[in-house]
C-alpha positions in Angstrom: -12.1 17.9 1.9 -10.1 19.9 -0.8 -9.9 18.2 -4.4 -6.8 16.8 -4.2 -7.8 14.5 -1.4 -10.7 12.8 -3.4 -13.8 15.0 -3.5 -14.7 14.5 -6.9 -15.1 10.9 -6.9 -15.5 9.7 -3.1 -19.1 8.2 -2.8 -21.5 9.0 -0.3 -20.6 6.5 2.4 -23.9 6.5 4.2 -25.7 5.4 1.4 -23.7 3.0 -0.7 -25.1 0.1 -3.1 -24.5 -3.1 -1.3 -26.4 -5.5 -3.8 -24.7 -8.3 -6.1 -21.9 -9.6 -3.4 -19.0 -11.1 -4.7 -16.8 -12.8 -2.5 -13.3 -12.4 -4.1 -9.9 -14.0 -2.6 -6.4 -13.3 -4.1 -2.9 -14.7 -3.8 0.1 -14.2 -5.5 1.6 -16.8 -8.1 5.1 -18.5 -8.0 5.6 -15.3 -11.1 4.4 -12.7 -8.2 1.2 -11.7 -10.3 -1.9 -11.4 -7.8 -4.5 -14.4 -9.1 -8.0 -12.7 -7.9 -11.1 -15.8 -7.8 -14.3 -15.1 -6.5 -16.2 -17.5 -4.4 -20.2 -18.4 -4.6 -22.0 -17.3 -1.2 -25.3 -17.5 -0.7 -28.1 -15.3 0.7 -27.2 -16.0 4.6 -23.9 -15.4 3.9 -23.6 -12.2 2.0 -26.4 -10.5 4.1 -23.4 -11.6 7.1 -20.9 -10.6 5.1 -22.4 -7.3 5.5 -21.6 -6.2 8.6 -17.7 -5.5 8.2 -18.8 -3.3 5.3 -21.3 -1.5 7.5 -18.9 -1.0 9.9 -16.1 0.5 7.7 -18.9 3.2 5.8 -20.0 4.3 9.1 -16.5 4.6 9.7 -15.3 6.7 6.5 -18.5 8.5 7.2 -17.4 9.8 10.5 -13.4 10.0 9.8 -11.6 13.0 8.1 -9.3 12.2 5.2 -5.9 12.5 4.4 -3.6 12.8 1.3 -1.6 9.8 1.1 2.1 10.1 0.8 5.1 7.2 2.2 5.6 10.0 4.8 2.2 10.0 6.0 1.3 8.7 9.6 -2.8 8.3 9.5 -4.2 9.7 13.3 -6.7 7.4 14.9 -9.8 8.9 12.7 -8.4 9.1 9.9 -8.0 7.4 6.9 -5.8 8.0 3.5 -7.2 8.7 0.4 -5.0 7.7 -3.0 -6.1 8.9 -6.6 -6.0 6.1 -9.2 -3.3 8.2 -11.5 -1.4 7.6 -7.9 -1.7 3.4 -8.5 0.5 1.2 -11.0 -2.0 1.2 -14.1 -0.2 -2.2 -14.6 -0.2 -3.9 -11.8 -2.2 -7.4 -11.4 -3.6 -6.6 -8.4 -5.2 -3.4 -10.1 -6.7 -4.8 -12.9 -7.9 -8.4 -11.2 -9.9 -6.2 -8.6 -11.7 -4.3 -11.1 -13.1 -7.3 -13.0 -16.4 -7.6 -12.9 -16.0 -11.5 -13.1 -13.2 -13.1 -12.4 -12.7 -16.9 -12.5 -14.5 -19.0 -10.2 -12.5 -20.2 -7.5 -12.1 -23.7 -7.6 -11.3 -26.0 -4.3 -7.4 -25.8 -5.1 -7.3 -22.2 -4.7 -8.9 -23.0 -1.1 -5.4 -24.6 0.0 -3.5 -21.8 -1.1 -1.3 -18.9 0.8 -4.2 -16.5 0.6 -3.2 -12.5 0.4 -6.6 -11.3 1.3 -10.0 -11.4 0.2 -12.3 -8.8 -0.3 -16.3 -8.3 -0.8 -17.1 -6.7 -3.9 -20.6 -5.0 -4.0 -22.8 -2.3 -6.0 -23.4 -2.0 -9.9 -20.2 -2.2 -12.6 -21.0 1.8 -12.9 -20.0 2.5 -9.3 -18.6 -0.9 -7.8 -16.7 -1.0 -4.3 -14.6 -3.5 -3.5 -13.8 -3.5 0.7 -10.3 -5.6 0.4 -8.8 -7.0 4.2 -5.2 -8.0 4.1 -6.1 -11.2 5.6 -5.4 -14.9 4.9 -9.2 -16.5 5.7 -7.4 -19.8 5.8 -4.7 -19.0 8.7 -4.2 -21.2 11.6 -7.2 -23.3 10.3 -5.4 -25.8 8.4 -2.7 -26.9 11.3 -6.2 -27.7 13.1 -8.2 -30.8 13.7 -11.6 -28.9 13.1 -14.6 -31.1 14.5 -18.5 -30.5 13.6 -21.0 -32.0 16.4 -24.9 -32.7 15.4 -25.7 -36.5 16.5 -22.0 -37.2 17.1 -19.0 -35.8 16.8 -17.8 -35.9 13.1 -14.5 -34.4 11.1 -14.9 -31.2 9.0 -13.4 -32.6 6.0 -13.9 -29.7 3.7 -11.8 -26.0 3.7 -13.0 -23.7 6.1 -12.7 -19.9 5.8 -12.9 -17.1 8.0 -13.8 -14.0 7.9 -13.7 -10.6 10.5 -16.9 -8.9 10.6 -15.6 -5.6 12.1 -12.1 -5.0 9.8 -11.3 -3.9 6.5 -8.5 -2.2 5.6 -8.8 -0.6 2.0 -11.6 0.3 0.2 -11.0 0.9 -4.2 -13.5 2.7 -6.0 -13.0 1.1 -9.1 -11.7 3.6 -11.7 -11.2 6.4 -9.2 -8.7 5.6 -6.5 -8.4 4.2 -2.8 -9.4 5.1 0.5 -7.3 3.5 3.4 -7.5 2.4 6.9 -4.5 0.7 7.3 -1.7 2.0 5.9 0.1 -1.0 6.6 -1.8 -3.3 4.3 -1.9 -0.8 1.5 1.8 -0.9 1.5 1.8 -4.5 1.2 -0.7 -4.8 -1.5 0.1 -1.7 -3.6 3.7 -0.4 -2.7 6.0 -3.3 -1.2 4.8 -6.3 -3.5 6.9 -9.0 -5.2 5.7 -7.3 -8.7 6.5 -3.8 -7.4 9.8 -4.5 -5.8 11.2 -5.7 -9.4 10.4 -2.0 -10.9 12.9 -0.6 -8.3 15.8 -0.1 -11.2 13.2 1.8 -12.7 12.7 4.2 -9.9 16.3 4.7 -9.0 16.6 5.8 -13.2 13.9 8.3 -12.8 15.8 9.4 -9.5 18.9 9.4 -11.6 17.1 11.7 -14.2 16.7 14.7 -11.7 19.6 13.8 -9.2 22.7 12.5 -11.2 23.9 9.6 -9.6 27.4 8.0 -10.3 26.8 4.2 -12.4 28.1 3.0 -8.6 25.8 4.9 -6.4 22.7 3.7 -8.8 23.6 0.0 -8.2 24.4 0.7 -4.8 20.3 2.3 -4.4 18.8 -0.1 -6.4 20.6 -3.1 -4.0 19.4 -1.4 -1.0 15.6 0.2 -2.2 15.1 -3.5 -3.5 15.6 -5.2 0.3 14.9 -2.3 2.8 11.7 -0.6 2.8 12.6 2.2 4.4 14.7 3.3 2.2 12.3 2.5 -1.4 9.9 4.8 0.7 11.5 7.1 1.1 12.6 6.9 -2.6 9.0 7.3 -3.8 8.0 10.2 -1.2 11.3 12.0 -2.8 10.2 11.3 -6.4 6.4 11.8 -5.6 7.2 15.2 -4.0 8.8 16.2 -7.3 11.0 19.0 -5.7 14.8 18.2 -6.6 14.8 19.3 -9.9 15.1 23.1 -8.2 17.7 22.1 -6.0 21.0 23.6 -6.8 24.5 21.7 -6.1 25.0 24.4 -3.8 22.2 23.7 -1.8 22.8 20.2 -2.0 26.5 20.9 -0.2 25.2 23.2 2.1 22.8 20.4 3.3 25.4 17.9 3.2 27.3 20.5 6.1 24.8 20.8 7.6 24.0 17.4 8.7 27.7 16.4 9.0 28.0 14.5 5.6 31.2 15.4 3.7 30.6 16.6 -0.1 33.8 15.7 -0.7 32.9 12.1 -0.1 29.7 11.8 -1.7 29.9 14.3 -4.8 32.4 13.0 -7.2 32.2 14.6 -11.1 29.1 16.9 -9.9 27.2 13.3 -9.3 25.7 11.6 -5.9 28.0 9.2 -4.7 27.4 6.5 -1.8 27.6 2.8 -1.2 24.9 0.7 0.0 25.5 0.5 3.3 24.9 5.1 2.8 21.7 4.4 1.1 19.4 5.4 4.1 21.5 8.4 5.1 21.4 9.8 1.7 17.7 9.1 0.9 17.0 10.6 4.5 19.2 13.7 3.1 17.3 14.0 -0.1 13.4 13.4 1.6 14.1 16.1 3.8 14.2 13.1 6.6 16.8 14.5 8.7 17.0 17.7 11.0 18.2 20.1 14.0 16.0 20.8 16.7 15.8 24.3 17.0 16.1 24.7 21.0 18.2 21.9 21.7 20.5 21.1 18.8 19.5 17.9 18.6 19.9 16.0 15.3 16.7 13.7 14.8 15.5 11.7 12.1 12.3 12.2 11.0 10.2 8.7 10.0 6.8 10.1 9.6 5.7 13.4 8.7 3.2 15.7 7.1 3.0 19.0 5.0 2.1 21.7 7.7 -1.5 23.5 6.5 
């Protein structure tokens, strides 16, 4: 594994702490902060709760990782790898995982949506905290849940559950992410109510190396707020930090090339488009659309990765 994919601070997965459990479940508030609880579990539980995180080390011990980027498309052993510096330093969901103890959950927070939950385990110095996107109160409470022992009685109070062979994100708190699904990391870290309201900020920083017309901003920030294709494809562009080099020149050439007409979309040596262009444009800019070199075929590309 090369630097820049994690090597400096990825643990040894074979032999990670698993002491001092915390069970930890998180939703989002009617502000869209993530609330993070933790729940009491005793002995029989946790040493249960161990098997999902058992499963996943054995897993990251045997897969190979991968830089994460919005382009990236994870094979079926592999898993992503994302630097802290790469995470929102201010996000709620950042900040309530790393603490080392949160409020106790009381039975409330039991009846809530529930955005995942997560096992927490090792010392503060090197904690790990193995997060499933998962709601452990789905399809539980439309049920009439029965106990038998002498007769059969009515569970009364809130059940949970909980997968013993699936977790989708593990944070090494202070040092960054590794990811199985890249599905849920999008969801919890990327696409998020709290996220999605910094869009205006990412179309300005776009703005700042690509001039955009006052029109073409709104335009992006209407359509990157409500279409997740094209806000990813708006960070991969600004991650990728390449368009500072690129010349209006090359910009038109592009445009020719892919049958978009300068003319159009270039007004006072500024990006011009309506919402409705948004994805063409952002697939122009992310290097998203192309030729096939036998067949002239134009394609779109979705998912894609820096040949090594």
């Amino acid at each position: 594994m090369t630097s820049s994919s994690g090597a400096g601070w990825m643990p040894n997965w074979s032999s990670i702490p698993t002491g001092s459990m915390t069970l930890l479940i998180g939703w989002e508030s009617s502000e869209h902060h993530v609330q993070v609880r933790r729940l009491p579990i005793n002995k029989t539980v946790a040493q249960d709760l161990l098997q999902p995180i058992t499963v996943t080390t054995d897993r990251l011990t045997n897969y190979n990782p991968a830089v994460y980027s919005p382009d990236l498309e994870l094979d079926d052993e592999e898993y992503a790898v994302v630097p802290r510096e790469q995470l929102d330093p201010a996000g709620s969901l950042l900040a309530n995982l790393e603490t080392l103890a949160p409020p106790e959950a009381v039975q409330n927070d039991l009846t809530r949506a529930m955005l995942f939950y997560a096992l927490a385990v090792g010392p503060a110095s090197g904690r790990l905290v193995f997060v499933r996107r998962a709601n452990p109160r789905a399809n539980l409470g439309r049920k009439y849940m029965t106990l038998f022992g002498d007769e059969l009685s009515r569970v009364t109070s809130p059940l949970l559950s909980f997968d013993l062979d699936l977790i989708d994100l593990v944070l090494v708190a202070g040092k960054g992410l590794t990811v199985l699904s890249l599905k849920a990391y999008e969801r919890l870290f990327r696409d998020s109510p709290e996220l999605l309201a910094r869009t205006p900020g990412k179309v300005a920083e776009l703005n700042a190396v690509m001039p955009l017309t006052p029109a073409a901003q709104a335009a992006l920030t209407e359509a990157a707020g409500r279409n997740s294709r094209i806000r990813a494809r708006l960070l991969a562009t600004l991650g990728r930090g390449y368009l500072t080099s690129v010349s209006k020149a090359r910009l038109k050439a592009e445009m020719h090339k892919h049958g978009l007409d300068p003319a159009h979309h270039l007004v006072g040596g500024k990006l011009d488009f309506t919402a409705d262009e948004s994805l063409t444009i952002m697939q122009l800019l992310n290097e998203d659309l192309t030729v096939g070199g036998l067949s002239d075929t134009e394609f779109i590309i979705n998912k894609k990765s820096p040949r090594t």
